[in-house]
C-alpha positions, 0 to 999 in steps of 0.5 A, a space after each residue: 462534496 463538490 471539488 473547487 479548483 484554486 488557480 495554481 502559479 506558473 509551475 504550480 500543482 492546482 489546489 482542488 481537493 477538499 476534505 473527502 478529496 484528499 480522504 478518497 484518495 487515500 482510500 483508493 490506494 488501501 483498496 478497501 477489500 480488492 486485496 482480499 480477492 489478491 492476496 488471500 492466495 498469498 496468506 494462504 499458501 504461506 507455511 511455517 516450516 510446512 505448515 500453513 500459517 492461515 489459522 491466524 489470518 485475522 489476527 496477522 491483519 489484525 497486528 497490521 493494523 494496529 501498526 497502521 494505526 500508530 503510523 497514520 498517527 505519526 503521519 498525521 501529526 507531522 501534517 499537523 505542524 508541517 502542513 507545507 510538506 506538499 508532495 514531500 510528506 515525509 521526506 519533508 517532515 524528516 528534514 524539517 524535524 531537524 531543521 527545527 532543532 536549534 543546535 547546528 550539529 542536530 540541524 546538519 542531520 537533516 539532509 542525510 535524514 531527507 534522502 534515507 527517507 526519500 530514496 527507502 520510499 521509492 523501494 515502496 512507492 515504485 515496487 508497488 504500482 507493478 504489485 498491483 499490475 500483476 494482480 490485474 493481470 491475474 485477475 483478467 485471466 480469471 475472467 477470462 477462464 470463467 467465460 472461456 470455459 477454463 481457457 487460460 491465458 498463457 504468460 505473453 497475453 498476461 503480459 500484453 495485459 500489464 502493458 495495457 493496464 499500466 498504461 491506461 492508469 499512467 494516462 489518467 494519472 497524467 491528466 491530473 489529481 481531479 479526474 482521478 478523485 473522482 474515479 477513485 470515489 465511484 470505484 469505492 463505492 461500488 467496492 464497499 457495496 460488493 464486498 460487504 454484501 459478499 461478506 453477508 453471504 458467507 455468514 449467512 452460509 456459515 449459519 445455515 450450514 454448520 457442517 462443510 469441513 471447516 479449517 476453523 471449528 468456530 468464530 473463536 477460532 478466527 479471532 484468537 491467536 494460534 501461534 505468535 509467529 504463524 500472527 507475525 509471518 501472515 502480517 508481513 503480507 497482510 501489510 500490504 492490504 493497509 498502506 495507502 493512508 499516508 499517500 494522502 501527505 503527499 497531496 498538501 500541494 492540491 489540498 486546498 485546507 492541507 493544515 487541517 484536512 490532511 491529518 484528519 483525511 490519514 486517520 478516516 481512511 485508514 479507519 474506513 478500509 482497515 477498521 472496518 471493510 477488511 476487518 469484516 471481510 477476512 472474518 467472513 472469509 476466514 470463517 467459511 474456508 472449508 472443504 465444501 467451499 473450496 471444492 474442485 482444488 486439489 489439497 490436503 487441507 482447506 488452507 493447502 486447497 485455497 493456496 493452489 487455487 488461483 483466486 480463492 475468493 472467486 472460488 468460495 464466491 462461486 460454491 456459497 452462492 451455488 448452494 445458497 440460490 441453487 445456482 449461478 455461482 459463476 455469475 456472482 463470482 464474476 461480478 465480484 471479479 468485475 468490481 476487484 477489478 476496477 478498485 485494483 485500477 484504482 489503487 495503481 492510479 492513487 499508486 503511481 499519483 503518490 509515488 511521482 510526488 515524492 519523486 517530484 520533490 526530491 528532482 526538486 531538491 536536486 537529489 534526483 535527476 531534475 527531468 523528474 520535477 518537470 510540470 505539464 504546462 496545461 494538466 500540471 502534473 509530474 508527467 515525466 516522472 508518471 511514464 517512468 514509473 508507467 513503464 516501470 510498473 509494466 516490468 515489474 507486473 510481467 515479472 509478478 504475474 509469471 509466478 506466485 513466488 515471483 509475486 511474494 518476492 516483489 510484495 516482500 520487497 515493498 513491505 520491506 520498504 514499507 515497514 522502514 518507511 513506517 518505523 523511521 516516520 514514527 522516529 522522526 515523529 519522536 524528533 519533531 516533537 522532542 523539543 516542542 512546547 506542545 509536547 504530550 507524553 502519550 501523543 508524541 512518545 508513547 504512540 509513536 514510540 510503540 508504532 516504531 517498535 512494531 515496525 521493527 518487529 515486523 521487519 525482524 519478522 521477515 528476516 525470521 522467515 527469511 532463515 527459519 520459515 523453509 520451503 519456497 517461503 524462505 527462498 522468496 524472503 531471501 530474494 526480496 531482502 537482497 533487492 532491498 540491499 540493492 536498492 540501498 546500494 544504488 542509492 549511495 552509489 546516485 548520491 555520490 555520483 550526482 552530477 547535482 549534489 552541490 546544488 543539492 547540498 546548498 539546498 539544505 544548507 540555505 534552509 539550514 540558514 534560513 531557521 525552521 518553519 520557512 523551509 521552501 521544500 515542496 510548497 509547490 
């Protein structure tokens, strides 16, 4: 569907994305299957108490995403009732929600509601651009040891190529939401396309060799639950594989229908990666783990072998096609690398376009430094708050690629941030429609209420492995809950030292004034 451009006003984002634009880059930040090759490592190597948690893979995805699903619900119906929310998404919906209200005391919560949710968001918004910097890293050296002969890329070369990276998406970024949608459309496309057709062939090898040294005895055995808490510890990583849909609510500013499109754009394109593409992959993969298909990796069992591997996939990928064509199993891994690779570009744009937004609108409101809110005069974009974050990401990617634990510690902090972010959109959703006539005790209660319930659950879980998982786990939950404690320390510390908080306040206070349904925030 071909992209229209409304002319902006002077200090205005363009107006371009239609419908698939707004669902494309949703889908470009959830990656539909590039985690799989990223992560798998990660689920694998996850133990409790010694023993690995990856029997229950499928079903950890598989509570993810029905959080998901209750969270894009929330998310979308915010955008329905506040489709002005711009780039604020839900630091917009949290003050609004309580500016709506008509007793003062409740509308007076409404800036410290804006500015939890503002300041947790950046905890994941801004951690994860650099998450996926690192895995771009590490995928570069993968390619590099399957063409080189098993040459490995030392720490300053995997270095050098986050630096690279990061700045080769902050560029594109930087020139504007429309390029990037259509870089994000092509890279889907051939993504979908490969790892579908990856996922066919380990059936197809399940069924015509039913005896490898399987982990899992049977289809059964990927799709029913082993142990609560093994589901539980593998979906504070598989997390990460779904978030994304709500970075479309942080496009109202160039969507150009954003009160209908941005609530239907939340809901497709959660269903399109999570619902079906990685549902289907971790399935296929699941079923084909076994001691013939991880060959070559040192372990005492399958799931062990495919945590030391350094990708997994690429090693499954490589011994299936071996055996099924009799050869060129490299081959194939690499196109399959080739094509992780360009949707993990695709993620750090629709990343770091999301996370500036947000950004943006708190510089805004005065609750960050006003540099951030500065326009590009010809491509109108946040172009400060994108090199920021660029050099951000650099840093955080170096420090995720040296090791494994160094990257479950950064993923465990965002998914922290993730699951705060989630659960308090699914209260401010039980806020906002509190006192509506539009009411439903299902849509705006139950819903929500149950989506906000599991995010507390899933929280409730890393801290479980924090303290009870042991080994290095334990120590990598440890340390990301610590920088979430940081980061909420420096945000009182920013808020009471902002040289701008009494700007900042009057902000509220005029819309406070000004009655609900005419608040300004972020309709740029």
């Amino acid at each position: 569907m071909a992209e229209t451009t409304a002319v902006p006003a002077a200090g205005e984002m363009k107006r371009s994305l239609t419908l698939t634009g707004v669902t494309v880059n949703g889908m470009a930040l959830i990656a539909p299957g590039a985690f799989l090759w990223t992560t798998f490592q990660e689920q694998a190597a996850q133990t409790n108490h010694g023993v690995p948690t990856g029997p229950d893979m499928w079903t950890g995805l598989v509570f993810a995403f029905i959080l998901a699903m209750l969270t894009a619900w929330s998310y979308s119906q915010l955008a329905r009732i506040y489709p002005d929310a711009g780039t604020g998404s839900s630091y917009y919906f949290a003050e609004s929600a309580f500016l709506d209200k008509e007793r003062p005391e409740h509308q007076r919560y409404a800036r410290v509601a804006k500015l939890t949710f503002g300041w947790i968001s950046h905890l994941y918004y801004w951690i994860y651009p650099g998450i996926m910097i690192a895995f771009i890293a590490t995928l570069v050296g993968y390619i590099y040891s399957s063409v080189s002969g098993g040459h490995q890329l030392g720490w300053g070369a995997l270095s050098l190529i986050c630096i690279g990276a990061s700045l080769l998406v902050g560029y594109i970024a930087y020139r504007g939401i429309s390029g990037s949608t259509m870089v994000a459309l092509v890279i889907n496309v051939i993504q979908i396309v490969t790892l579908v057709s990856m996922s066919i062939m380990f059936i197809v090898f399940r069924v015509a060799h039913p005896v490898a040294g399987y982990a899992l005895k049977n289809a059964g055995g990927v799709v029913i639950p082993h142990s609560f808490i093994d589901l539980l510890y593998q979906s504070t990583i598989a997390i990460l594989l779904l978030v994304g849909f709500e970075s479309i609510t942080a496009l109202g500013s160039e969507a150009l229908r954003p009160e209908r499109d941005i609530q239907r754009g939340v809901m497709i394109s959660l269903l399109i990666q999570g619902g079906f593409c990685y549902l289907f992959e971790y399935f296929s993969s699941n079923l084909v783990v076994g001691s013939a298909t991880m060959a070559g990796i040192k372990g005492s069992s399958p799931y062990i072998q495919a945590g030391n591997a350094p990708a997994p996939i690429g090693t499954m990928v490589t011994n299936v096609a071996d055996k099924l064509f009799g050869g060129g199993g490299t081959a194939v891994s690499l196109i399959v690398a080739v094509t992780v690779l360009l949707a993990l570009l695709g993620t750090t744009l629709a990343c770091i376009n999301t996370g500036v937004r947000l950004t943006y609108s708190m510089a805004k409101d005065k609750e960050m430094p006003s540099l951030l809110s500065a326009l590009h005069g010809r491509f109108a974009t946040p172009h400060a708050g994108i090199w920021v974050l660029t050099a951000l990401s650099a840093v955080i990617g170096i420090y995720g690629v040296h090791t494994v634990d160094n990257l479950t510690q950064i993923t465990l902090a965002s998914n922290i941030g993730t699951f705060l972010v989630y659960g308090m959109t699914c209260v401010i959703c039980l806020v906002a429609f509190a006192s509506r006539h539009d009411r439903h005790s299902v849509k705006h209660i139950a819903l929500p209420g149950l989506g906000a319930l599991m995010n507390i659950v899933e929280l409730l879980g890393v801290v479980y492995l924090a303290i009870e998982g042991g080994g290095t786990g334990a120590q990598d939950a440890i340390k990301a809950i610590i920088v979430v404690a940081v980061w909420a320390v420096a945000g009182l510390i920013w808020v009471a030292a902002n040289p701008n908080k009494g700007h900042a306040r009057g902000i509220t206070e005029a819309r406070m004034q000004g009655g609900a349904g005419v608040s300004q925030l972020s309709k740029t």
